[in-house]
GUMARKOL-953595 format. One record per residue: x, y, z of N, C-alpha, C, O, CB in turn. Coordinates in steps of 0.1 Angstrom, whole numbers, plus 5000, padded with zeros to 4 digits. Glycine has a CB too. Example, Ala and Ser with C-alpha at 12.3 -4.5 7.8 and 13.67 -1.06 7.14 Angstrom:
REM residues 2
513249435078512349555078513249675078514249675085511349555090 512849785071513749895071512950005079513450115080514149945057 
END
This chain:
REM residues 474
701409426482701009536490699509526494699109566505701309666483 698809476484697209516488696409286488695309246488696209686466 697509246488697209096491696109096500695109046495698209016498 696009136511695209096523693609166518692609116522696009156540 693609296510692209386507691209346500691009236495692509496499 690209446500689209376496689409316481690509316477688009456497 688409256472688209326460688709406453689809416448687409356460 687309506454687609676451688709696449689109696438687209786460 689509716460690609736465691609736456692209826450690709676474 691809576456692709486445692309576434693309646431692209306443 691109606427690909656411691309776415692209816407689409646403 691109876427691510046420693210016424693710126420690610236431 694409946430695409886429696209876408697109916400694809736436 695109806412695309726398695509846386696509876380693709626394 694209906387694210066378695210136379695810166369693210176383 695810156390697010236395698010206390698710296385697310246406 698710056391699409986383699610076372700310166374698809856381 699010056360698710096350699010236349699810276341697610066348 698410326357698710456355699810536359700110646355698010496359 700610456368701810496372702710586362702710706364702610386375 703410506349704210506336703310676334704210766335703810336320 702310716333701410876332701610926341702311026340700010896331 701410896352701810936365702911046369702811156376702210836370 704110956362705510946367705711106357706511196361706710756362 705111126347705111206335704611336339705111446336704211136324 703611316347702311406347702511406361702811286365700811366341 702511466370701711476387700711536386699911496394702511556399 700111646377698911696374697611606378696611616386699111706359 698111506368696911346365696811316379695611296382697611176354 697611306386697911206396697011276408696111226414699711186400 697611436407696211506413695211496414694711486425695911566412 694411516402693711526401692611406401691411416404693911586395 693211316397692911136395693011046415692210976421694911066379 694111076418694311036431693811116444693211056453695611016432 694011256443694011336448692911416454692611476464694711366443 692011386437691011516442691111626446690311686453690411506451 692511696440693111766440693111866427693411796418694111706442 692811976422692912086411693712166411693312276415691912156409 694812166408695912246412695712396404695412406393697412156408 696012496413696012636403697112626392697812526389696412786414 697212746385698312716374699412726374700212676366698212776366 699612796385701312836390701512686398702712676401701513016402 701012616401700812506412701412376399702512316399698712486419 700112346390700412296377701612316369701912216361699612326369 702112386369703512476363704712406371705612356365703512656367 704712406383705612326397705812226393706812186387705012296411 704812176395704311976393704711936378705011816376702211936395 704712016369705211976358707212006361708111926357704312076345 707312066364708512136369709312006371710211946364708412236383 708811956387709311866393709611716389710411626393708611876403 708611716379708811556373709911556362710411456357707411496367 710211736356710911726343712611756350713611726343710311856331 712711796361713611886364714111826379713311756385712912046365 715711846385716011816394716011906407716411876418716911756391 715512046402715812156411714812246410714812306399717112236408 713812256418712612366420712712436427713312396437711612336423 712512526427712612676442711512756436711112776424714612806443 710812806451709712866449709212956458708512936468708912776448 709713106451709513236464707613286457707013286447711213436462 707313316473705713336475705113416484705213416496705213246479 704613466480703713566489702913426502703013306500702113666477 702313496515701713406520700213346515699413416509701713446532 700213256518698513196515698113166504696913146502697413296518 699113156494699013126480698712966476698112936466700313166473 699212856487698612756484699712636483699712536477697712776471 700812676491702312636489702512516497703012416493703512766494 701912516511702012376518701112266508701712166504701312376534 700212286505699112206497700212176483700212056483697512316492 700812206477701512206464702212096471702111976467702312336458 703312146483704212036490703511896494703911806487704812086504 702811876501702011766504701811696491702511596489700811806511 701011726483701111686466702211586463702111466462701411826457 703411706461704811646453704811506466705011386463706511796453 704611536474705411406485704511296483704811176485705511436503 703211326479702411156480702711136464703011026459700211146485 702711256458703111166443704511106439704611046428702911256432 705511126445706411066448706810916451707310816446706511136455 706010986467706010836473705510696465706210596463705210846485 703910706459703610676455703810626442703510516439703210706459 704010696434704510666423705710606408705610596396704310716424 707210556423708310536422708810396434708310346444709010686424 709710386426710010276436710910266444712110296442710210196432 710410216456711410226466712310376474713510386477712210146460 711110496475711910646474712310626484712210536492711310786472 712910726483712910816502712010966498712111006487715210896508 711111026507711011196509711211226519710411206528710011266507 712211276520712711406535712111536531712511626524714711436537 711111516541710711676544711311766555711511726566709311676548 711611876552712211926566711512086563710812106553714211906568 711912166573711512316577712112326586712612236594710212356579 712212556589713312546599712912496617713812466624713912686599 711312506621711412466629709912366630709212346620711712566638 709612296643709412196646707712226641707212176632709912166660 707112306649705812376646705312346630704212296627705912536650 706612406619706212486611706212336601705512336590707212636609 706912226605707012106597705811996601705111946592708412046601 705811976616704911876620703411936626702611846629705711796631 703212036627701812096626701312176614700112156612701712196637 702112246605701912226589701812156578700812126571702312246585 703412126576703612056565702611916564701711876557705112036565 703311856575703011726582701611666581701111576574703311746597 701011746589699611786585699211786577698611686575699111866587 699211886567698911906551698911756548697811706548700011996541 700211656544700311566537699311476539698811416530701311516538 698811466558698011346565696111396558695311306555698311366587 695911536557694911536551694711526534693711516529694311636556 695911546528695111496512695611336512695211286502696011596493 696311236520695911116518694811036529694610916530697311046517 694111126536692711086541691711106531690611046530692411176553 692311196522691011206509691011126494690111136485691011366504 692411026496692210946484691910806492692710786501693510946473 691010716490690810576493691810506489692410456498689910526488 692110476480693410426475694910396484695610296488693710536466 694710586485696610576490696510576505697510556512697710746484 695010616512694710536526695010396529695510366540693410536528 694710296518694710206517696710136517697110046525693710206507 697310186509698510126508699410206516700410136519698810106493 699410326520700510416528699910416541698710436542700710566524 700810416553700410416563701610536571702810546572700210256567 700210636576700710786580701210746596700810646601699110916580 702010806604702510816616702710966618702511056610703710736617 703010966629703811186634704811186629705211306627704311256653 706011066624707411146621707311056606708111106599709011106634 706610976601706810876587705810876583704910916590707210736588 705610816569704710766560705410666553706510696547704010866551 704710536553705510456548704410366540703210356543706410396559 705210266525704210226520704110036525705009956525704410266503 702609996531702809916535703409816531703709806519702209906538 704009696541705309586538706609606532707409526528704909486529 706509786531708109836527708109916538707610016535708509926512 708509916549708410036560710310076562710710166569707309966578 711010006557712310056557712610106546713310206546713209976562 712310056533713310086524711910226512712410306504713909886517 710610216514709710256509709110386518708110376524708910136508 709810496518709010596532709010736521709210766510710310616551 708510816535708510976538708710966550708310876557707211056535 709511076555709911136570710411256570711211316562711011066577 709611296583710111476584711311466592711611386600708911596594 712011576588713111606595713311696600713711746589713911586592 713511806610713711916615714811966608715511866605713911906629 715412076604716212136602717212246609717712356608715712156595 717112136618718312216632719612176632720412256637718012196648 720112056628721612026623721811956612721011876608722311966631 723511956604723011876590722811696590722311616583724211916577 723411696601723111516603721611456601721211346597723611476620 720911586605719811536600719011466587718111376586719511606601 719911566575719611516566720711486555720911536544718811576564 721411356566722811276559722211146558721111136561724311266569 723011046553722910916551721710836550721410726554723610876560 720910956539719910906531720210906512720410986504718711006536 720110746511720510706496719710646493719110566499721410636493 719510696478718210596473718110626461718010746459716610616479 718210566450718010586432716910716438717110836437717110416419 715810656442714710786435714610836451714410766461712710716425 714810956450715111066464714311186457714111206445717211116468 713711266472713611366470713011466483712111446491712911346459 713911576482714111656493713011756489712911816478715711716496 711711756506710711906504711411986510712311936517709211936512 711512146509712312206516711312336522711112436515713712246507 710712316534709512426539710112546539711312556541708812396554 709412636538710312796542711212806543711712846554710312866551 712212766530713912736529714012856536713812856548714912716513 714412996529714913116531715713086547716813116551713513246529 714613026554714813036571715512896575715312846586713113056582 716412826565717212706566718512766565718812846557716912606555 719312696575720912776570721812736561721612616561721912776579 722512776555723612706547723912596550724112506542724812776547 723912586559725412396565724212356562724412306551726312336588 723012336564722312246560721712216550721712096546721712246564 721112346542721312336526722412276518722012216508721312456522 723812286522724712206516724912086519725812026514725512246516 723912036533724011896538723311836524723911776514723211866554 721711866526720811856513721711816500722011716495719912006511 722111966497722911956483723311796478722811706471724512046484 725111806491725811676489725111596488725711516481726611646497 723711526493723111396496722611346480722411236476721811416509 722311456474721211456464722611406450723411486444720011666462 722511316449723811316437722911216426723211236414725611216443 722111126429721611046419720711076407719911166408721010986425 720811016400720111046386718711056388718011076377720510946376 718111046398716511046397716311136410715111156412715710866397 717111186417717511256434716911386427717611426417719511266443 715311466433715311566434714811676446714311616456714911566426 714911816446714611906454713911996452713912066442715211946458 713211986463711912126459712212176473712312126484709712066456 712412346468712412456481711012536478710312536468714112576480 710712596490709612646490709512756500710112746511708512556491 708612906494709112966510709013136504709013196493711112896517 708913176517708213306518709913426516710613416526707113316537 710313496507711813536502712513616512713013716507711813616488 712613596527712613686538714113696537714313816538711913636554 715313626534716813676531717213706517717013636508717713566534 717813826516718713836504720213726505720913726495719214006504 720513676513721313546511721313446513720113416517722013536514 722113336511721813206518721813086505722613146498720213226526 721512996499721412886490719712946484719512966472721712716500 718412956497717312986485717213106481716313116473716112956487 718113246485718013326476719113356461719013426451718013426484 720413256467720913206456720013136442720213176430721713136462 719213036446718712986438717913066429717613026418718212896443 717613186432716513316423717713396416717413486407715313456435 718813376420719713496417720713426411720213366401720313576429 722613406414723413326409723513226406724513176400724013336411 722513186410722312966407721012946399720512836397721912836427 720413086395718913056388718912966376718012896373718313196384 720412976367720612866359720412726360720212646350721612866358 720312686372720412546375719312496386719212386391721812516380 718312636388717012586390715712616379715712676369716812626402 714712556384713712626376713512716388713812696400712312536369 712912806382712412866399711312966392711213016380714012976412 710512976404709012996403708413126411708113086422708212866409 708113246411707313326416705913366418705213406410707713386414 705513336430704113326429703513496442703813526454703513116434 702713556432702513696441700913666448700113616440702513846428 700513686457699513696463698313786459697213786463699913716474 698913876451698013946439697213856428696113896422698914036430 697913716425697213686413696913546418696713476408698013696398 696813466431696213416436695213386446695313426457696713396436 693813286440692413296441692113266452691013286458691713216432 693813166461693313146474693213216486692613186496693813066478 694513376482694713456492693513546496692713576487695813536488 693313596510692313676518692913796511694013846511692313676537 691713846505691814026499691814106514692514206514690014096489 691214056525691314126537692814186541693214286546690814036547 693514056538694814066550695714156540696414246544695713886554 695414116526696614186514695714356520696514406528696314126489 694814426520694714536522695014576535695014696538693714566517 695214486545695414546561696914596561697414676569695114416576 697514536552698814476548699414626540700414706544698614326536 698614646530699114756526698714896533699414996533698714756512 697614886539697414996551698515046559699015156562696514956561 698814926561699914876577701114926571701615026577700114676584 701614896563702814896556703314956548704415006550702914826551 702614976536702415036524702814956513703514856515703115146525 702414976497703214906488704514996486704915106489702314886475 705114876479706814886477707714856493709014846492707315066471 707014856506708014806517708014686518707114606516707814846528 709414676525709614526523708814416532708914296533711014496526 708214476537706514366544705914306531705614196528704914476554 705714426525704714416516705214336500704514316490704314576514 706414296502707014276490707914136494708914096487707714416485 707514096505707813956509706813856509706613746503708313956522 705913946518704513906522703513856513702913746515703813996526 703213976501702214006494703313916481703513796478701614196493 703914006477704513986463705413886460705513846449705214096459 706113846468707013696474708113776466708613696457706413506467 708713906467709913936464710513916470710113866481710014026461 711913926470713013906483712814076488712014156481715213846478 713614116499713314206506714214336501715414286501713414166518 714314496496715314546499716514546505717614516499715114586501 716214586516716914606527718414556527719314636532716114546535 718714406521720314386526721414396512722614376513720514196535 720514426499721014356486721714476481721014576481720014286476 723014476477723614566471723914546452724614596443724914566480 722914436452722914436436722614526430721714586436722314366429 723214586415723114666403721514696398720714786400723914596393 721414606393720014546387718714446393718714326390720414466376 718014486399717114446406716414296400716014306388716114576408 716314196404716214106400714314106394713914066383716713996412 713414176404712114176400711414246385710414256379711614226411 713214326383712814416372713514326356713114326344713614596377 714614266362714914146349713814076349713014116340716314016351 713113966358712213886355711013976350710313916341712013796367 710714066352709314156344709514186335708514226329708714276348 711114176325711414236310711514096306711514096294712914346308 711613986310711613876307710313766304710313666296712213856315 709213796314707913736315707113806310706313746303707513716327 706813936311705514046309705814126298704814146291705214156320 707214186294707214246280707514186270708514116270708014336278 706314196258706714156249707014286233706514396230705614036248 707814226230708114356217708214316202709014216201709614446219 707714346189707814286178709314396177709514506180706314306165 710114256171711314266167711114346150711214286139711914106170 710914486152710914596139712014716141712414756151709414676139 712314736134713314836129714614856118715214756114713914866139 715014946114715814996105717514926108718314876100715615156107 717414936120719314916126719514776135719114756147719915086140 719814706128720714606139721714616146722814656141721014526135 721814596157722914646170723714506174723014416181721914716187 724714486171725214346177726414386193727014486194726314246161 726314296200727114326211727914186208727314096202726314356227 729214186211730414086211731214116226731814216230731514116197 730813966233732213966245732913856243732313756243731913966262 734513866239735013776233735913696253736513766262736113856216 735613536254736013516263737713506260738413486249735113406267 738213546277739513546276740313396279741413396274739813636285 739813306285740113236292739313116296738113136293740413296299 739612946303739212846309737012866301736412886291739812866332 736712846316735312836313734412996309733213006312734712746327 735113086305734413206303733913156289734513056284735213346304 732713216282732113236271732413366264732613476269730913216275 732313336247732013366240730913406238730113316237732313336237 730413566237728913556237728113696222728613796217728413616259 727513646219727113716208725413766204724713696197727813636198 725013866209723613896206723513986197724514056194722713946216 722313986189722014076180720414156182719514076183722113986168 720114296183719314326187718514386177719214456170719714376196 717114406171716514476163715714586174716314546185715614376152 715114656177713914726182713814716192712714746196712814696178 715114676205714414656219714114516218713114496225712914766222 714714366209714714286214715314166206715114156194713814296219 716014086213717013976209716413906196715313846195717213846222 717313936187717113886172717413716171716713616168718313966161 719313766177719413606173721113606184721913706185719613566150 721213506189722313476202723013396197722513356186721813426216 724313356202725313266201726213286210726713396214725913266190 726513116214727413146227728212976222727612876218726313176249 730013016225730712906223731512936235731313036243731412886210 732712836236734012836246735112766234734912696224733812706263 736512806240737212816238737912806224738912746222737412786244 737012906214737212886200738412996197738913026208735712916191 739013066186739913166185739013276182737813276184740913156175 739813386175739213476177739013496159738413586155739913586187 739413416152738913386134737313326138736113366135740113206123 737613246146735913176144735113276150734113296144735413006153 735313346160734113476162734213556156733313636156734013546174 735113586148734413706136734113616129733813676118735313816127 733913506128733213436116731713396117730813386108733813306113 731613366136730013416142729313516139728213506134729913426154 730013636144729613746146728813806127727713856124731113846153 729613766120729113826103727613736102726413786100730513756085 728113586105727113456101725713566111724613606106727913236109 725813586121724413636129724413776121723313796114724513656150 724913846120724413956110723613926099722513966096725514016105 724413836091723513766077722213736079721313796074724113616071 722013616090720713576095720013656096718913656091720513516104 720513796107719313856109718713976100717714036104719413896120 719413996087719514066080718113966069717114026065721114096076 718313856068717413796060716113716064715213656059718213726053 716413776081715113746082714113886088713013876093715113626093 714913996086714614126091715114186076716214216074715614186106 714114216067714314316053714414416055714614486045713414336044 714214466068713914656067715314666074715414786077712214756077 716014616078717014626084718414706070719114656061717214446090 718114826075719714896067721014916072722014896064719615026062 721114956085722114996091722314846101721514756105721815146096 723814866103724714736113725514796117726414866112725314606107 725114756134726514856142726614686148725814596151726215056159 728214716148728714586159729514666168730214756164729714436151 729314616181730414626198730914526199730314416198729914656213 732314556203733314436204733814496218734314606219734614416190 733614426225734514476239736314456234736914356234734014336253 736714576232737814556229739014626238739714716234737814586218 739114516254740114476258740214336259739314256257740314516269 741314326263742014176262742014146248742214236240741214056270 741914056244741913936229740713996220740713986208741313726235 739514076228738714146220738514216206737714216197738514216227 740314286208740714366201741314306183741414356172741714426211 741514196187741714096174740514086166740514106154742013936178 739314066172737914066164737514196157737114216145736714056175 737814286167737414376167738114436148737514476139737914436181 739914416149740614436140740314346123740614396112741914416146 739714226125740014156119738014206112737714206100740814016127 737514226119735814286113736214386104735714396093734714366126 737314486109737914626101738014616090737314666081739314666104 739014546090740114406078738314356068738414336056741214196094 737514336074736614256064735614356057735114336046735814146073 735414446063734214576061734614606051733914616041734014696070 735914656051736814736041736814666034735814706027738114786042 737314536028737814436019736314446014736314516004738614276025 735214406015734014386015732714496008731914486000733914356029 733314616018732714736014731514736015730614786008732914776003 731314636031730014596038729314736040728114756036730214506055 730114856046729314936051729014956066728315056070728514906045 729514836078729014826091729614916099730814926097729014696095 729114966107730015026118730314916125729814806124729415126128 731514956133732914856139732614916149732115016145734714876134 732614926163733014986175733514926182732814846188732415036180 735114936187735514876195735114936207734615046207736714856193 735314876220734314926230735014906245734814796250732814836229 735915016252736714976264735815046271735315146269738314996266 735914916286734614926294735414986304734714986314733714796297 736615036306737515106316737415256308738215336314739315026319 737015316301737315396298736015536301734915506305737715346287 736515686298735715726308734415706304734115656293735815856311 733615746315732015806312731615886309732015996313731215806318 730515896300730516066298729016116306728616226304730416116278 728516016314727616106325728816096340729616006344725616006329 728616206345729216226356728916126364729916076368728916326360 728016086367727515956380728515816378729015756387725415866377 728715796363729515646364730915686366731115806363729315546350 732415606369733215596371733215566359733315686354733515536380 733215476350733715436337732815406330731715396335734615336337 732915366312731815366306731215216305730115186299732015436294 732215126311731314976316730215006326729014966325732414846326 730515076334729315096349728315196342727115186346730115196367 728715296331727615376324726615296317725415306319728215476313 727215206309726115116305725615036308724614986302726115076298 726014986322724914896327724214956336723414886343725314776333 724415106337723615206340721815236335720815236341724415306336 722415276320721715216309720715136306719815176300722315176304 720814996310720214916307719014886322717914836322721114806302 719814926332718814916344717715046345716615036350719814926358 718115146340716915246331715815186329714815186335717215286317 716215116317715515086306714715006314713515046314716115036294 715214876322714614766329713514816337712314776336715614696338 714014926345712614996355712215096344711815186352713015086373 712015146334711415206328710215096320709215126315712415286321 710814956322709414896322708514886326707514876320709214846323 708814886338707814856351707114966354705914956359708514826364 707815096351707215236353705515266342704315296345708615366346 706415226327705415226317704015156318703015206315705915186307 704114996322703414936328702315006337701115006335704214856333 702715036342701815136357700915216346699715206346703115306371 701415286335700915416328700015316318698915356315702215526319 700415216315699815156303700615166291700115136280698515206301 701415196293702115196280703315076276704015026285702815326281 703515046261704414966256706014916265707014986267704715046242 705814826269707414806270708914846264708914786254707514696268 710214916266711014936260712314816259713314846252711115056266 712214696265713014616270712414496270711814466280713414646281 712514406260712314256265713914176265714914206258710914166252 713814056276715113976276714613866272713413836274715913966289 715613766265714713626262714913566272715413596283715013536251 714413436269713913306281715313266285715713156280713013156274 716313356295717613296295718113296307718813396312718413366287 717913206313718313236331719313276334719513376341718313126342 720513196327721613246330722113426325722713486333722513146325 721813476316721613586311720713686322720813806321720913556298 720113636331718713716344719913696352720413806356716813616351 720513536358721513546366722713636363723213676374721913426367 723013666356724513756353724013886355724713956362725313736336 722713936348722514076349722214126365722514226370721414106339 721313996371720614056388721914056401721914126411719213916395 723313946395724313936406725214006405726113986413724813826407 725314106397726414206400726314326411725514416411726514276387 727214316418726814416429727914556427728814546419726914336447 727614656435728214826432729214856442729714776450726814956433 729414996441729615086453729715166444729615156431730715076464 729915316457730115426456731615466457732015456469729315486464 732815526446733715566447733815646453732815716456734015576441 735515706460735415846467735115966461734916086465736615876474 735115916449734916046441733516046436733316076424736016066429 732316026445731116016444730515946432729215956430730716146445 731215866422731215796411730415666412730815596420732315776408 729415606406729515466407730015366400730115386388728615426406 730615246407731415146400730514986401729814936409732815146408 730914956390730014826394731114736396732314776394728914766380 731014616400732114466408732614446392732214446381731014276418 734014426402735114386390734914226386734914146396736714426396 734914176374734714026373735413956381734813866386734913976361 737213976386737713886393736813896405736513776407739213906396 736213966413735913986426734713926426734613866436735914116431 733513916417732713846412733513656415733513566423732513916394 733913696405734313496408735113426421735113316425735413436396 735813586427735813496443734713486453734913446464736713546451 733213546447732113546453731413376448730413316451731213696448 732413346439731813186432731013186423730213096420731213086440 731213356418729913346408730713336387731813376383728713556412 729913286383730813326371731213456363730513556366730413256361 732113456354732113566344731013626336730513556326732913536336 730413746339729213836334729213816317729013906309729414006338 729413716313729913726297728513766287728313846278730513536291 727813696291726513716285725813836288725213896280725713616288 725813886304725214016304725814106298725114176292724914066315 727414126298728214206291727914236279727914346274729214166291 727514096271727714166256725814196255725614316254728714026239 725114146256723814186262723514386262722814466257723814096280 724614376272724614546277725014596262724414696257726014586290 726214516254726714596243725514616232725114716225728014516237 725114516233724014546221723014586224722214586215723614436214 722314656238721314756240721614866243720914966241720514716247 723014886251723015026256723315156245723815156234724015016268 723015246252723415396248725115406249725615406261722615516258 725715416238727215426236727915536230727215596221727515326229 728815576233729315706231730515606216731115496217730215816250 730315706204730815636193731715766188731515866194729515566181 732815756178733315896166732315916163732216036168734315906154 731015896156730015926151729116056160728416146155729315796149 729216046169728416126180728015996193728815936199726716206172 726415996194725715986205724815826201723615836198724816146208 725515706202724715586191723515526198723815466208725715436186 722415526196721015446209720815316202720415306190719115546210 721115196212721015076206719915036210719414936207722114986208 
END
């Protein structure tokens, strides 16, 4: 590649050589080392993301520093692997080849190096004496042929202001990306509640990393525009919470649980796991790929979890004691043990067979079996499944509330995407009988989403439950 160069040339080559194997590890280094580049922290966070992970998605306020991040991933890419492809695309022409495009052409005008071995064009970047098999190319995102019958061990798709990419083409993307080293980075300002990139924050958050970056806590955004913004607008509207906060928007989402309020009981509250009573929640799976799921709660926050498939219902009461034990001996002040067993379907076996052991045992635990069709005892819910996840969405914005005041958090969730995904994708209505109901699981999975197993028993072991005892607060 660098045969014909100077010297010099040949040696900072040479260096590079060498650093690649770090490189490939780090994009950080590569920044900063090639680049001349200092990435902010949420930026650094990405770039580590992208080299560990095959799926990045990234909702943002404007001006935060997001084309610059993109341009980044694509020269370190290119550069650093062999033989890639990078398809960049966005939804229109302006926003790819006078942005993005751009962006990339000025941070490799600023390394000598990668001036030297990549050679920039309006639609390619390619590394020299590989110009077919060694590239970058933008691609418009106006049909999916666009971005078909591109193969390559090491692939990787930018995706500019997904939100404003359509499905057929996002699933063009998808299908293409099958290889063991094939990754995607979406990027983009959260203007749809549907589509593949608001999926990716919501029912597919499992299977990305995904990243929120607010224009509040970024050094690059104009304080001018965020206050003309909130003048114009106000805070909490959805200008202001696309724009500014890189939330997705009100306006179209009929979910239960607001997704900004899981990720804030997740990221920002933290709680020392203290108290007297351990609370266990049990959802025993019925079937194929549903889960078994099992939390244990001390004080407002996850002690200790367990999740299997298709065991019987001996081995989960044999989970369910084993996480009691643990958390009993690693929590001394712990006297009292309530367990919830969702007890319909197969539930009811656990439920019986815990009975069967307490007694024999003369453990002492409360048992509650727990039917989520059964009534509510606030008037607003239809049944006491929709009451408690009533309950827990409380609690969730009673975080965010306290926060404002300065006060302690009531709610932390652990580091569990799929657990954020199950709780943010359940969507409602209003019965005729002015009731609320939350989505029935079958109707859920013809949306292609899975069984709520984990938020379910999650709910069991935090919510407020109506027991023979009286009134139980988990």
């Amino acid at each position: 590649m660098v045969s014909k160069e100077s010297p010099q040339t040949k040696r900072r080559f040479a260096a590079f050589k060498k650093r690649i194997p770090a490189y490939r590890k780090n994009p950080v280094l590569f920044c900063v080392e090639l680049l001349k580049f200092t990435p902010d922290e949420w930026q650094a966070e990405v770039l580590m993301d992208i080299a560990r992970s095959p799926r990045v998605s990234v909702r943002s306020g404007q001006g935060v520093g997001k084309t610059g991040l993109e341009a980044a991933v694509a020269l370190w890419f290119l550069s650093c692997f062999p033989f890639p492809k990078v398809i960049c695309t966005a939804p229109t022409r302006q926003q790819l080849h006078d942005v993005l495009w751009a962006e990339i052409s000025k941070w490799q005008e600023k390394s000598p190096l990668l001036k030297r071995i990549l050679k920039w064009t309006k639609t390619k970047i390619y590394m020299r004496n590989y110009e077919e098999r060694w590239f970058a190319t933008a691609r418009t995102a106006t049909k999916p042929e666009n971005m078909q019958g591109f193969h390559e061990d090491y692939m990787l798709f930018i995706v500019d202001e997904a939100s404003g990419v359509e499905d057929r083409i996002m699933e063009a993307i998808l299908g293409t990306l099958s290889g063991e080293f094939n990754k995607l980075l979406m990027c983009g300002n959260p203007t749809r509640t549907s589509g593949v990139f608001y999926d990716s924050h919501n029912r597919d958050r499992a299977d990305y990393n995904t990243h929120k970056v607010s224009c509040l806590n970024s050094p690059r955004t104009s304080k001018e525009n965020i206050a003309m913004l909130e003048r114009k607008y106000g805070r909490g509207s959805d200008v202001w919470r696309v724009r500014v906060e890189g939330e997705f928007p009100r306006g179209e989402s009929d979910t239960f649980i607001a997704l900004e309020a899981a990720e804030f009981a997740k990221n920002e509250v933290r709680i020392e796991s203290n108290g007297h009573k351990l609370t266990v929640g049990v959802d025993v799976a019925r079937f194929g790929d549903d889960e078994t799921t099992i939390y244990g709660q001390v004080g407002g926050k996850v002690a200790k979890s367990h999740f299997h498939h298709k065991q019987d219902t001996m081995t989960t009461t044999g989970w369910v004691l084993r996480i009691v034990d643990d958390i009993k001996s690693e929590h001394l002040e712990v006297d009292e043990v309530e367990i919830r067993v969702d007890d319909s379907g197969i539930g009811g076996a656990v439920t019986d067979r815990l009975n069967e052991i307490n007694d024999e045992r003369n453990l002492g635990y409360t048992i509650v079996g727990v039917n989520n069709g059964s009534s509510a005892d606030d008037a607003h819910y239809g049944n006491l499944g929709s009451e408690m996840w009533g309950h827990i969405k409380s609690l969730l914005e009673e975080n965010m509330s306290n926060y404002i005041l300065g006060v302690p958090g009531v709610l932390e969730l652990p580091e569990d995407e799929k657990l954020v995904t199950q709780l943010t994708s359940r969507k409602w209505r209003m019965g005729s009988n002015g009731r609320i109901y939350l989505e029935k699981k079958e109707d859920m999975k013809k949306r292609g989403l899975q069984s709520p197993d984990r938020a379910d028993a999650f709910v069991l072991a935090f919510a407020n439950i109506q027991t023979e005892s009286g009134f139980a607060f988990g």
